[in-house]
ROMILUM-592750 format. One line per 2 residues: number of its first residue (from 1); for each residue x, y, z of C-alpha. Coordinates in Angstrom, 1 decimal. Last residue first. Example, Ala and Ser with C-alpha at 12.3 -4.5 7.8 and 13.67 -1.06 7.14 Angstrom:
2
2	13.7:-1.1:7.1  12.3:-4.5:7.8 .
END
This chain:
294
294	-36.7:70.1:-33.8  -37.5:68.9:-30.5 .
292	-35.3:66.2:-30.5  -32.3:68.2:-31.6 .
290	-33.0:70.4:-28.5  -33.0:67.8:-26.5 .
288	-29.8:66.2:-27.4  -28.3:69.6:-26.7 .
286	-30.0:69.7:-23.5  -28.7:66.8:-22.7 .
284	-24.9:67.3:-23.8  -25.1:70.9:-21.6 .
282	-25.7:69.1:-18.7  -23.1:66.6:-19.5 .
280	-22.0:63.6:-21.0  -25.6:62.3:-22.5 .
278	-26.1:58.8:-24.3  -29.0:57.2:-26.2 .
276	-30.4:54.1:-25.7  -32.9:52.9:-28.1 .
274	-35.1:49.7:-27.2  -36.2:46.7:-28.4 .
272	-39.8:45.2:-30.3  -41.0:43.2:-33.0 .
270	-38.9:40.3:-32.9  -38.1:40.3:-29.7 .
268	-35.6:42.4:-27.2  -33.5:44.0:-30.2 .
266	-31.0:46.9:-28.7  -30.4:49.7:-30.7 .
264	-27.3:51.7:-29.3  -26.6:55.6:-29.6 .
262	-23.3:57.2:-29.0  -23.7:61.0:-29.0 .
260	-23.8:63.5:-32.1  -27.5:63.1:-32.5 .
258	-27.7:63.0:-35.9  -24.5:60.9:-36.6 .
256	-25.4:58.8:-34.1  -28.8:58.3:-35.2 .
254	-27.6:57.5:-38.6  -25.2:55.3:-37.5 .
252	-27.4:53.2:-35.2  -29.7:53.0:-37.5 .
250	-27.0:51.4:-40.1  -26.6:48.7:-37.2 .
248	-30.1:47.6:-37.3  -30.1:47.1:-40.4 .
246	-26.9:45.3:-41.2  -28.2:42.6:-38.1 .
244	-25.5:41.2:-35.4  -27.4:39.4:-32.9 .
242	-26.3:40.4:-29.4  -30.1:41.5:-29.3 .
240	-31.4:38.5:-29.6  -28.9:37.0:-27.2 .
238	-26.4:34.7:-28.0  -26.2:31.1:-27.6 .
236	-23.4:30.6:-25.1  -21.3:27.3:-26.7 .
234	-22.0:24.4:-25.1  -18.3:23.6:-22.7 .
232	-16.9:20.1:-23.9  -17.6:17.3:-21.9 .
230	-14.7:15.0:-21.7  -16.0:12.0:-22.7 .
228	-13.6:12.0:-26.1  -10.5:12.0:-24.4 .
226	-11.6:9.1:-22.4  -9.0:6.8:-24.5 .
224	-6.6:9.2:-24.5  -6.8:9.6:-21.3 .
222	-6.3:5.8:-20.5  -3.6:5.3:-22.9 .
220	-1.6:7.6:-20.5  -2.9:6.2:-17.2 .
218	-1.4:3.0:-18.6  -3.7:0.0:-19.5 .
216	-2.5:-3.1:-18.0  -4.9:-5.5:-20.3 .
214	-6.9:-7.3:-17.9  -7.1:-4.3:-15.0 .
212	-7.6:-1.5:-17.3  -9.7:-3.6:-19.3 .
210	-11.7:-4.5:-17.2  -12.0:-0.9:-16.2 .
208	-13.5:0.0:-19.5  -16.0:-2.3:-19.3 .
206	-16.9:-1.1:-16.0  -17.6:2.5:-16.6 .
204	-19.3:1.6:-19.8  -21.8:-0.2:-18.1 .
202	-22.2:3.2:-15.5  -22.3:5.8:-18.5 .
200	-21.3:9.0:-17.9  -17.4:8.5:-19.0 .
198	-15.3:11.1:-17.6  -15.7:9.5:-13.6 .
196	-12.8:6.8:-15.6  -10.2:8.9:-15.8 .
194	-10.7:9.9:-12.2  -10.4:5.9:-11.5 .
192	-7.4:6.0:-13.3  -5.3:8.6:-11.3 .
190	-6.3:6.9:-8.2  -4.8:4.0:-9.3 .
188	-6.2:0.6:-9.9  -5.9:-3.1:-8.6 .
186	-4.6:-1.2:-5.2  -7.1:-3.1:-2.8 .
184	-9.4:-0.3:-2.9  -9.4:1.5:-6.1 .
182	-11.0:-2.3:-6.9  -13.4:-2.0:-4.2 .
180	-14.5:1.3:-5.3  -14.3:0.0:-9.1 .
178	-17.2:-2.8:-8.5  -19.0:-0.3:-6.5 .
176	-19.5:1.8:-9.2  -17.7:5.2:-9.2 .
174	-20.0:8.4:-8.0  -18.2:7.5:-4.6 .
172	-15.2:8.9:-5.7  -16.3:12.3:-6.6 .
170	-16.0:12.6:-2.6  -11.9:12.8:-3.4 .
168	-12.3:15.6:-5.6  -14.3:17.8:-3.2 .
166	-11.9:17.0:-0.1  -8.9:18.3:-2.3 .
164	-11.0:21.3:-3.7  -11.6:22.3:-0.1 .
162	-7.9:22.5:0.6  -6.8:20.3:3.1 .
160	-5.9:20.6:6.8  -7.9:17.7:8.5 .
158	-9.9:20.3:10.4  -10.8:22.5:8.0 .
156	-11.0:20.8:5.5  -13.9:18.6:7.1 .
154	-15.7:22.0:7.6  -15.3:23.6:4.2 .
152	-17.0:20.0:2.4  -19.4:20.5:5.3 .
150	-20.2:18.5:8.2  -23.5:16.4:8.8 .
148	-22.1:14.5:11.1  -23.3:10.6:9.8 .
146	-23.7:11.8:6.0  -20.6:14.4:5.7 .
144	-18.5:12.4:8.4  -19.3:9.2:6.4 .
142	-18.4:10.9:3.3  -15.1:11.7:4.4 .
140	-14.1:8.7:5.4  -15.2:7.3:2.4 .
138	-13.2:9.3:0.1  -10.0:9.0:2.3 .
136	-10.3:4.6:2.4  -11.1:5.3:-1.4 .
134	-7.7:7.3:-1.7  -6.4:4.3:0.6 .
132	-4.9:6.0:4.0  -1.6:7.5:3.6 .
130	1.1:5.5:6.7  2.0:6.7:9.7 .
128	0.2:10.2:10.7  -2.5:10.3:7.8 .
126	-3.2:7.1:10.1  -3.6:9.0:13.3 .
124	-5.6:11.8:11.9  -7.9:9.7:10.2 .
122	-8.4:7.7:13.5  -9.1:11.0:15.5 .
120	-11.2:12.6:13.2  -13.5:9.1:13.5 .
118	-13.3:9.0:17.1  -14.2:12.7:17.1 .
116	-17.4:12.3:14.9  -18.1:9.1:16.7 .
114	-18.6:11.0:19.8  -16.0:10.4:22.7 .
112	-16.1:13.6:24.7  -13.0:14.4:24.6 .
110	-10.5:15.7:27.3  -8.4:12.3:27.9 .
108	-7.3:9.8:25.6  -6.2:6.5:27.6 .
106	-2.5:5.3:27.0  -2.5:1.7:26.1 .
104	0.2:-1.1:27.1  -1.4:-4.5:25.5 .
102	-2.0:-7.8:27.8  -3.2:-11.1:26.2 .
100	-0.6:-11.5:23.9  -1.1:-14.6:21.4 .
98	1.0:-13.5:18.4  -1.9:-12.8:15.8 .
96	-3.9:-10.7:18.7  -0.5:-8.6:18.8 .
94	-0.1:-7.5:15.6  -4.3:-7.0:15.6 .
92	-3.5:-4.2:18.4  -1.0:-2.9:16.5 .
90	-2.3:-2.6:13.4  -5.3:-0.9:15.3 .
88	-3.4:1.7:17.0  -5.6:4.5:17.5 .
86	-8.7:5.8:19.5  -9.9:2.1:20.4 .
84	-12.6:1.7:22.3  -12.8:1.0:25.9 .
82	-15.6:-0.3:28.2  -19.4:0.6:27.1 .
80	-19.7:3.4:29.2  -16.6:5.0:27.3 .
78	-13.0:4.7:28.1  -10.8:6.4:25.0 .
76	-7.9:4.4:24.1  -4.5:4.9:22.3 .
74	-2.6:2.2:21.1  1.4:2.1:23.5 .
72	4.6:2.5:21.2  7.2:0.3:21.8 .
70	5.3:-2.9:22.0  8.5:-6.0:22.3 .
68	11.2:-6.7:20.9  11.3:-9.7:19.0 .
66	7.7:-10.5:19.6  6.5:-7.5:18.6 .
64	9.2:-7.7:15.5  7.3:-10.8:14.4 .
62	3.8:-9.5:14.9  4.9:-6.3:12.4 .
60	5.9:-8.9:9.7  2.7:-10.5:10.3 .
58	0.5:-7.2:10.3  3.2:-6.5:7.0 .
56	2.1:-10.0:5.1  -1.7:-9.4:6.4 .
54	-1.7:-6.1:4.6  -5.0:-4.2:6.5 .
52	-8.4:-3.5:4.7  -10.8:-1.6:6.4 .
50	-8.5:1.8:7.2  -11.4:4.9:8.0 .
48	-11.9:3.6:11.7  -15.0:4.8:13.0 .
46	-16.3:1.9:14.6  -13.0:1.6:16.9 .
44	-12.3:-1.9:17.8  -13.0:-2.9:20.8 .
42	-10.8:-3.1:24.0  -11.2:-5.6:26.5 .
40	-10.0:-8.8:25.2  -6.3:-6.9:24.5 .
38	-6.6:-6.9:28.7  -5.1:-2.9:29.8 .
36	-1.4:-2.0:30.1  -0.9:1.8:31.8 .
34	0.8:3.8:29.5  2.3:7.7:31.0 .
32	5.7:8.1:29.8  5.4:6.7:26.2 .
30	1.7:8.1:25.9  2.9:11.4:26.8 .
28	5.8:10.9:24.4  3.1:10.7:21.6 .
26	0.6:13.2:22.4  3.3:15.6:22.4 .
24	4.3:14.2:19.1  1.5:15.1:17.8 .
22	0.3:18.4:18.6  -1.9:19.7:21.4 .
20	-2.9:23.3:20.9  -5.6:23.6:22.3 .
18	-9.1:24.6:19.8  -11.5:22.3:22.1 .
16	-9.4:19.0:21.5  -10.8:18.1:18.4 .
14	-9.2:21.3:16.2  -6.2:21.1:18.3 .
12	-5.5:17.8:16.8  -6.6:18.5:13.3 .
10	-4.0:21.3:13.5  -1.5:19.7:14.7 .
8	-1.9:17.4:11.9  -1.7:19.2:8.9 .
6	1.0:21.2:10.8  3.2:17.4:10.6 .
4	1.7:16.7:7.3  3.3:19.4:5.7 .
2	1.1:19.6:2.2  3.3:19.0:-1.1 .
END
């Protein structure tokens, strides 16, 4: 299992000009150093991977805000614009739900704001407290492959994953939309939407997960059931003159035996190949030659 906690550093410092910043630095500074802002001004962060938020734990996160009180402060970045949210979103929506109309912040310095950033930052800070939605990760990623242009190597790089991780979670959006949102809200598990990128066909795609969600089909019975989409590797058709012919192979012999060397007869059409014959040494050549000649 990754460490989160160097995953993160990492993805920090990676933002913030290569420094290394990590986490819970960030975390006591906004602690010590929050200033309180109007929850009207801030808006929401554009960027932010998480779309769908529990509205039983956003209450039962409300409840203990107004039990006691915002411990932890969002993070902000002041733009042009007014201020956008870095971080913090359950929290800010928390207190929206109980009425608040002030919210401590702490204001993200040293960046220059661009959505790429925002959107790094927000991954970053919810791979911190809670895993994003493996659609929520696929489509994060995509947006800072089609909006930033970054690489598959790039992203990795700065959210600390293997390449191959990244790659596997962009196969996701080959799924119908129908199955995104259903990977979504949790109807499905990653493991069987995978399953399901075996079967080519889009119709089929979605009949099948019907019945994954109608009839509680296990990963298990899943496999199984895709067993037979799994493309099987086409056999390497051999080349003409990997062909294996009785004739061919007794002229080989005979010229070996002549020769004395290793000879090879090597078909490149019907009608035409080549003879490669071997020399060790000076003295092998000349040999050869002189048996040529006679």
């Amino acid at each position: 299992m990754e460490n989160k906690t160097s995953a993160l550093g990492k993805g920090l410092s990676a933002i913030f000009d290569e420094k290394k910043i990590d986490v819970s630095f960030v975390e006591e500074s906004a602690k010590k150093n929050s200033t309180v802002l109007n929850v009207s001004e801030i808006r929401v962060n554009p960027a932010q991977p998480r779309e769908d938020f529990d509205e039983e734990k956003l209450k039962e996160l409300s409840d203990s805000i107004r039990q006691k009180g915002l411990i932890q402060p969002v993070t902000v970045k002041k733009t042009e614009n007014g201020y956008v949210l870095v971080s913090g979103e359950r929290r800010l929506r928390a207190v929206k739900l109980i009425g608040m109309e002030k919210i401590p912040v702490y204001f993200m310095e040293n960046n220059n704001g661009s959505d790429e950033d925002m959107l790094e930052l927000a991954l970053i800070e919810n791979l911190q407290r809670e895993d994003l939605n493996p659609m929520e990760l696929s489509d994060s990623y995509f947006k800072l492959i089609e909006l930033h242009n970054l690489t598959q190597e790039k992203i990795a790089e700065k959210v600390s994953k293997n390449r191959s991780t990244v790659a596997n979670y962009l196969r996701l959006q080959r799924l119908p939309i129908e199955i995104k949102i259903s990977l979504r809200k949790n109807e499905i598990t990653e493991a069987h939407a995978r399953l399901l990128l075996r079967v080519d066909n889009e119709d089929d795609q979605i009949t099948l997960w019907k019945r994954i969600v109608n009839e509680n089909i296990t990963v298990k019975n899943l496999q199984e059931i895709t067993k037979q989409d799994v493309k099987k590797p086409k056999a390497k058709k051999p080349k003409l003159g990997e062909i294996y012919d009785p004739y061919f192979q007794s002229v080989e012999d005979k010229l070996r035996n002549f020769l004395g060397t290793k000879v090879s007869v090597k078909r490149k059409s019907k009608y035409s190949g080549e003879i490669i014959i071997e020399y060790f040494s000076n003295d092998d050549l000349e040999r050869i030659i002189e048996k040529c000649s006679d």
